[in-house]
C-alpha positions in Angstrom: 44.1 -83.6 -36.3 43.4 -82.8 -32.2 42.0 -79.7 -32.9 39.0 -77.2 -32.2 38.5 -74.2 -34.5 37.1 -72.9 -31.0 39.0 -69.9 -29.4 39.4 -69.9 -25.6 37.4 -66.5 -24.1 39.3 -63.7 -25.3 37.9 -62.1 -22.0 39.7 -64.6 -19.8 43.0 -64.7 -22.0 43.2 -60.6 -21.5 45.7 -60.2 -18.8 47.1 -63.4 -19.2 51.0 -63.9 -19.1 53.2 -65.3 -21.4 54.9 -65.2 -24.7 57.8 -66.4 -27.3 60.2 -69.3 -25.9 62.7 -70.8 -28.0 65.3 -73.8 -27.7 69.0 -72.9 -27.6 71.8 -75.8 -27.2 75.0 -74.1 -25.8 78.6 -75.8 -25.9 81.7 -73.9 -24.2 84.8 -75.1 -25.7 87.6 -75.4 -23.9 89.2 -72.0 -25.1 86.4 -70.4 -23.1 84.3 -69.6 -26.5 81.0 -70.9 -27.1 78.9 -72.7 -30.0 75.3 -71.8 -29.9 72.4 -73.6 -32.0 68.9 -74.1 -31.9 66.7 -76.9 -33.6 63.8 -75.0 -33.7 62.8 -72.9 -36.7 60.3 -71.2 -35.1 59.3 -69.8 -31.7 57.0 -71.6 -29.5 54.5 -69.9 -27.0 53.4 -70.1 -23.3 51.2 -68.5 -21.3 49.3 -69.0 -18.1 45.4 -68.5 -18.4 44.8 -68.5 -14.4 45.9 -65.0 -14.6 42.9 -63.5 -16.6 40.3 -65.4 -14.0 38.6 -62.6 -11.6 35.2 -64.4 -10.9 33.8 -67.6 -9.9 32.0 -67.1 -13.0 35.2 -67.3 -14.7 36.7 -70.5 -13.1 33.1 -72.5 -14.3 33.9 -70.9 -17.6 37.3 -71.9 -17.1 36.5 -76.0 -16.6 33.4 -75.7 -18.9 35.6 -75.3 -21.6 38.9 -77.5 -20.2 36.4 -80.8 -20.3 35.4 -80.1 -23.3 38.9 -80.2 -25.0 39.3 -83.5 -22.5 42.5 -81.5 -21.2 45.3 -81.7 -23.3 43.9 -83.9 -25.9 41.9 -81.3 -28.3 43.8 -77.8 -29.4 42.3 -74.7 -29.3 43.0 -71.2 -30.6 44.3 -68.5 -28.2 44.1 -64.8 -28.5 47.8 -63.1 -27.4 46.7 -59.4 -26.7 50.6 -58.3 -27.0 50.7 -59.6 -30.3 47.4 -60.8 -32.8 47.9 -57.9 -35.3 49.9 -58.2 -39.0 50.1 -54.2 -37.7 51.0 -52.6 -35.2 49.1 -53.0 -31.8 47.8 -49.1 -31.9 46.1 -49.3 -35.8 44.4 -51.4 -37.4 45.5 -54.2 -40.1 45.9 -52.9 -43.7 46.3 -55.1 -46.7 49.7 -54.1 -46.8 50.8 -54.8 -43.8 52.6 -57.8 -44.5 55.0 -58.8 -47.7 53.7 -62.8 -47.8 55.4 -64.0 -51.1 55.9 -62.3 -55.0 54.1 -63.5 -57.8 55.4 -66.2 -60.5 52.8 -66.2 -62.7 52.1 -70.3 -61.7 51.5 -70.2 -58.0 48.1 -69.5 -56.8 48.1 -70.2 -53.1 50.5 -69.0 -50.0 50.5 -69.0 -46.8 50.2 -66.1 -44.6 53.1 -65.0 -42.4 54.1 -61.9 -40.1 57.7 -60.8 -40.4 59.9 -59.5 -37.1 62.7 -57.1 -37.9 65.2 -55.7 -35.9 67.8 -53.4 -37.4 68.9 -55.9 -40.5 68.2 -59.0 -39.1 64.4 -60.3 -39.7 62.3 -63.9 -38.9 59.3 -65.1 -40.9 56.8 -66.5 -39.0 54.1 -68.9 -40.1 50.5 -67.4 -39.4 48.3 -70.3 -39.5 45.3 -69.4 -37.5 43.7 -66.1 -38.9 40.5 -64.6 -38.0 37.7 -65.1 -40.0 36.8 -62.0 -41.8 39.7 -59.8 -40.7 42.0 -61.0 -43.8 42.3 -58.3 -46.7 45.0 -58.8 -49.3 46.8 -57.3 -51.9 49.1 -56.9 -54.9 50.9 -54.2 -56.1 49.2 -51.5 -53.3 46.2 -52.5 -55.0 43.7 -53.8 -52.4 41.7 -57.5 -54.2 38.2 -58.4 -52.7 37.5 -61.8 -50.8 35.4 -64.7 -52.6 35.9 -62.5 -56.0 39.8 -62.5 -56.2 41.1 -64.6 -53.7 39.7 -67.7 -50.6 41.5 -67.9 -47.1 41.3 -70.9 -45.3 41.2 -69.6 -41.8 42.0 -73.2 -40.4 45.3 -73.3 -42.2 45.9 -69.6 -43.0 46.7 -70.2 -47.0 45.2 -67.6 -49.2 44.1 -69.1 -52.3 44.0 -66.6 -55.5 41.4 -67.4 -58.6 44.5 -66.6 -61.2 48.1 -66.6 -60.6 49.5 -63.5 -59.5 51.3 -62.0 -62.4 55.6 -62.4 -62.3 57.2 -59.9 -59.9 53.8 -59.0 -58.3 54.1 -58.0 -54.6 51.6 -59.9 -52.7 51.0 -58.3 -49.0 48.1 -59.0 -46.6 46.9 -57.4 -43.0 44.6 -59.9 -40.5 44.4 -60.6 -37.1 45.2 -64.3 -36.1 45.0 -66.4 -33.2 48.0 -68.7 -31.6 47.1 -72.6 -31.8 47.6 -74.2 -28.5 46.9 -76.7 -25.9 45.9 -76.8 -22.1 49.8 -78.0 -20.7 47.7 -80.0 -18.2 45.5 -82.4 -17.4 44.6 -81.1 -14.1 42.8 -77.7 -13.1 42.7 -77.6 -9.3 40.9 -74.6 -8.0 39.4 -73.6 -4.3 36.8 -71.2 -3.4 37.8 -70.0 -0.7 41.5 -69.2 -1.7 40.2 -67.4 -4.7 38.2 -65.1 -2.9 41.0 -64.5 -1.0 42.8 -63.4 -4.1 44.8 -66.4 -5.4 44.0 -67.8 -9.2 44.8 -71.1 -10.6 47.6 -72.3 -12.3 46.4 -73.2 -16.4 49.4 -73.5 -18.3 48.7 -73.2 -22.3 51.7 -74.3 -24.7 51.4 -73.5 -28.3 51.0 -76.6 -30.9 52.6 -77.2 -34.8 49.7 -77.4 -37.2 
């Protein structure tokens, strides 16, 4: 796959715009109703990195790292600062955080996910870019210990468990994750002079299925 397990400078992401976009085909019917469906499962994200550039410093960081993903051929990871928490954004993650899947005494890996809920409607979505070391996991409340109980891939966000969680066991998890994406460009244009003068470059970033 076109990917680097390289995140783009958290420093330069903060302030960044952007967020969830999804796909929605609408048909009115003749009767003035409508039929509404989307072919997407899941979300996809956009943001704009030119807004989190202050410096000149940060434009040269800025192309340093845009040629080495040769534009929009390598993806990268991307931290969202609204939303990189299995908690929420005032506390850190706990290991319970997150309902991921419930044991069946076979299954010994699954993948991470962070469930959305509003009132009594709720979407599952696929976490596949962790942080290394910020994964902690758990069944039953009880908190298990990394490289003793369980192995996360943080390339592909599956936790891996050394024996099959017992039937009926809740597993849960808390981490921090990153969003995998791509520069939406192939060209950075950028001028001295109207940056000091307070504009910023347009960098679109799309996020990318892995």
């Amino acid at each position: 796959m076109n990917f680097h397990e390289v995140r783009f400078p958290a420093n330069l992401s903060f302030g960044s715009i952007g967020g969830p976009e999804r796909r929605t085909d609408i048909v009115t019917l003749v009767n003035g109703f409508e039929e509404r469906n989307s072919p997407w499962a899941h979300a996809r994200r956009r943001y704009d990195a030119g807004v989190g550039m202050r410096s000149l410093d940060d434009i040269e960081t800025l192309i340093a790292f845009f040629e080495a993903r040769q534009g929009q051929v390598y993806g990268f990871r991307w931290k969202d600062w609204s939303d990189f928490k299995s908690s929420r954004a005032s506390v850190e993650p706990r290991y319970d955080d997150q309902l991921i899947a419930v044991g069946d005494g076979v299954e010994t890996a699954f993948p991470l996910v962070k469930t959305y809920r509003s009132g009594t409607v709720s979407y599952a979505r696929p976490i596949s870019k962790p942080v290394l070391g910020t994964v902690r996991i758990g069944l039953d409340q009880d908190e298990m210990k990394e490289a003793v109980d369980y192995e996360v891939d943080v390339t592909t966000g599956l936790v891996r468990f050394e024996a099959p969680p017992p039937v009926g066991v809740q597993i849960s998890a808390g981490y921090e994750f990153d969003v995998p994406v791509r520069f939406d460009t192939d060209r950075i244009q950028t001028s001295v002079a109207s940056f000091r003068a307070g504009d910023v470059p347009n960098v679109p970033v799309v996020e990318v299925r892995v």
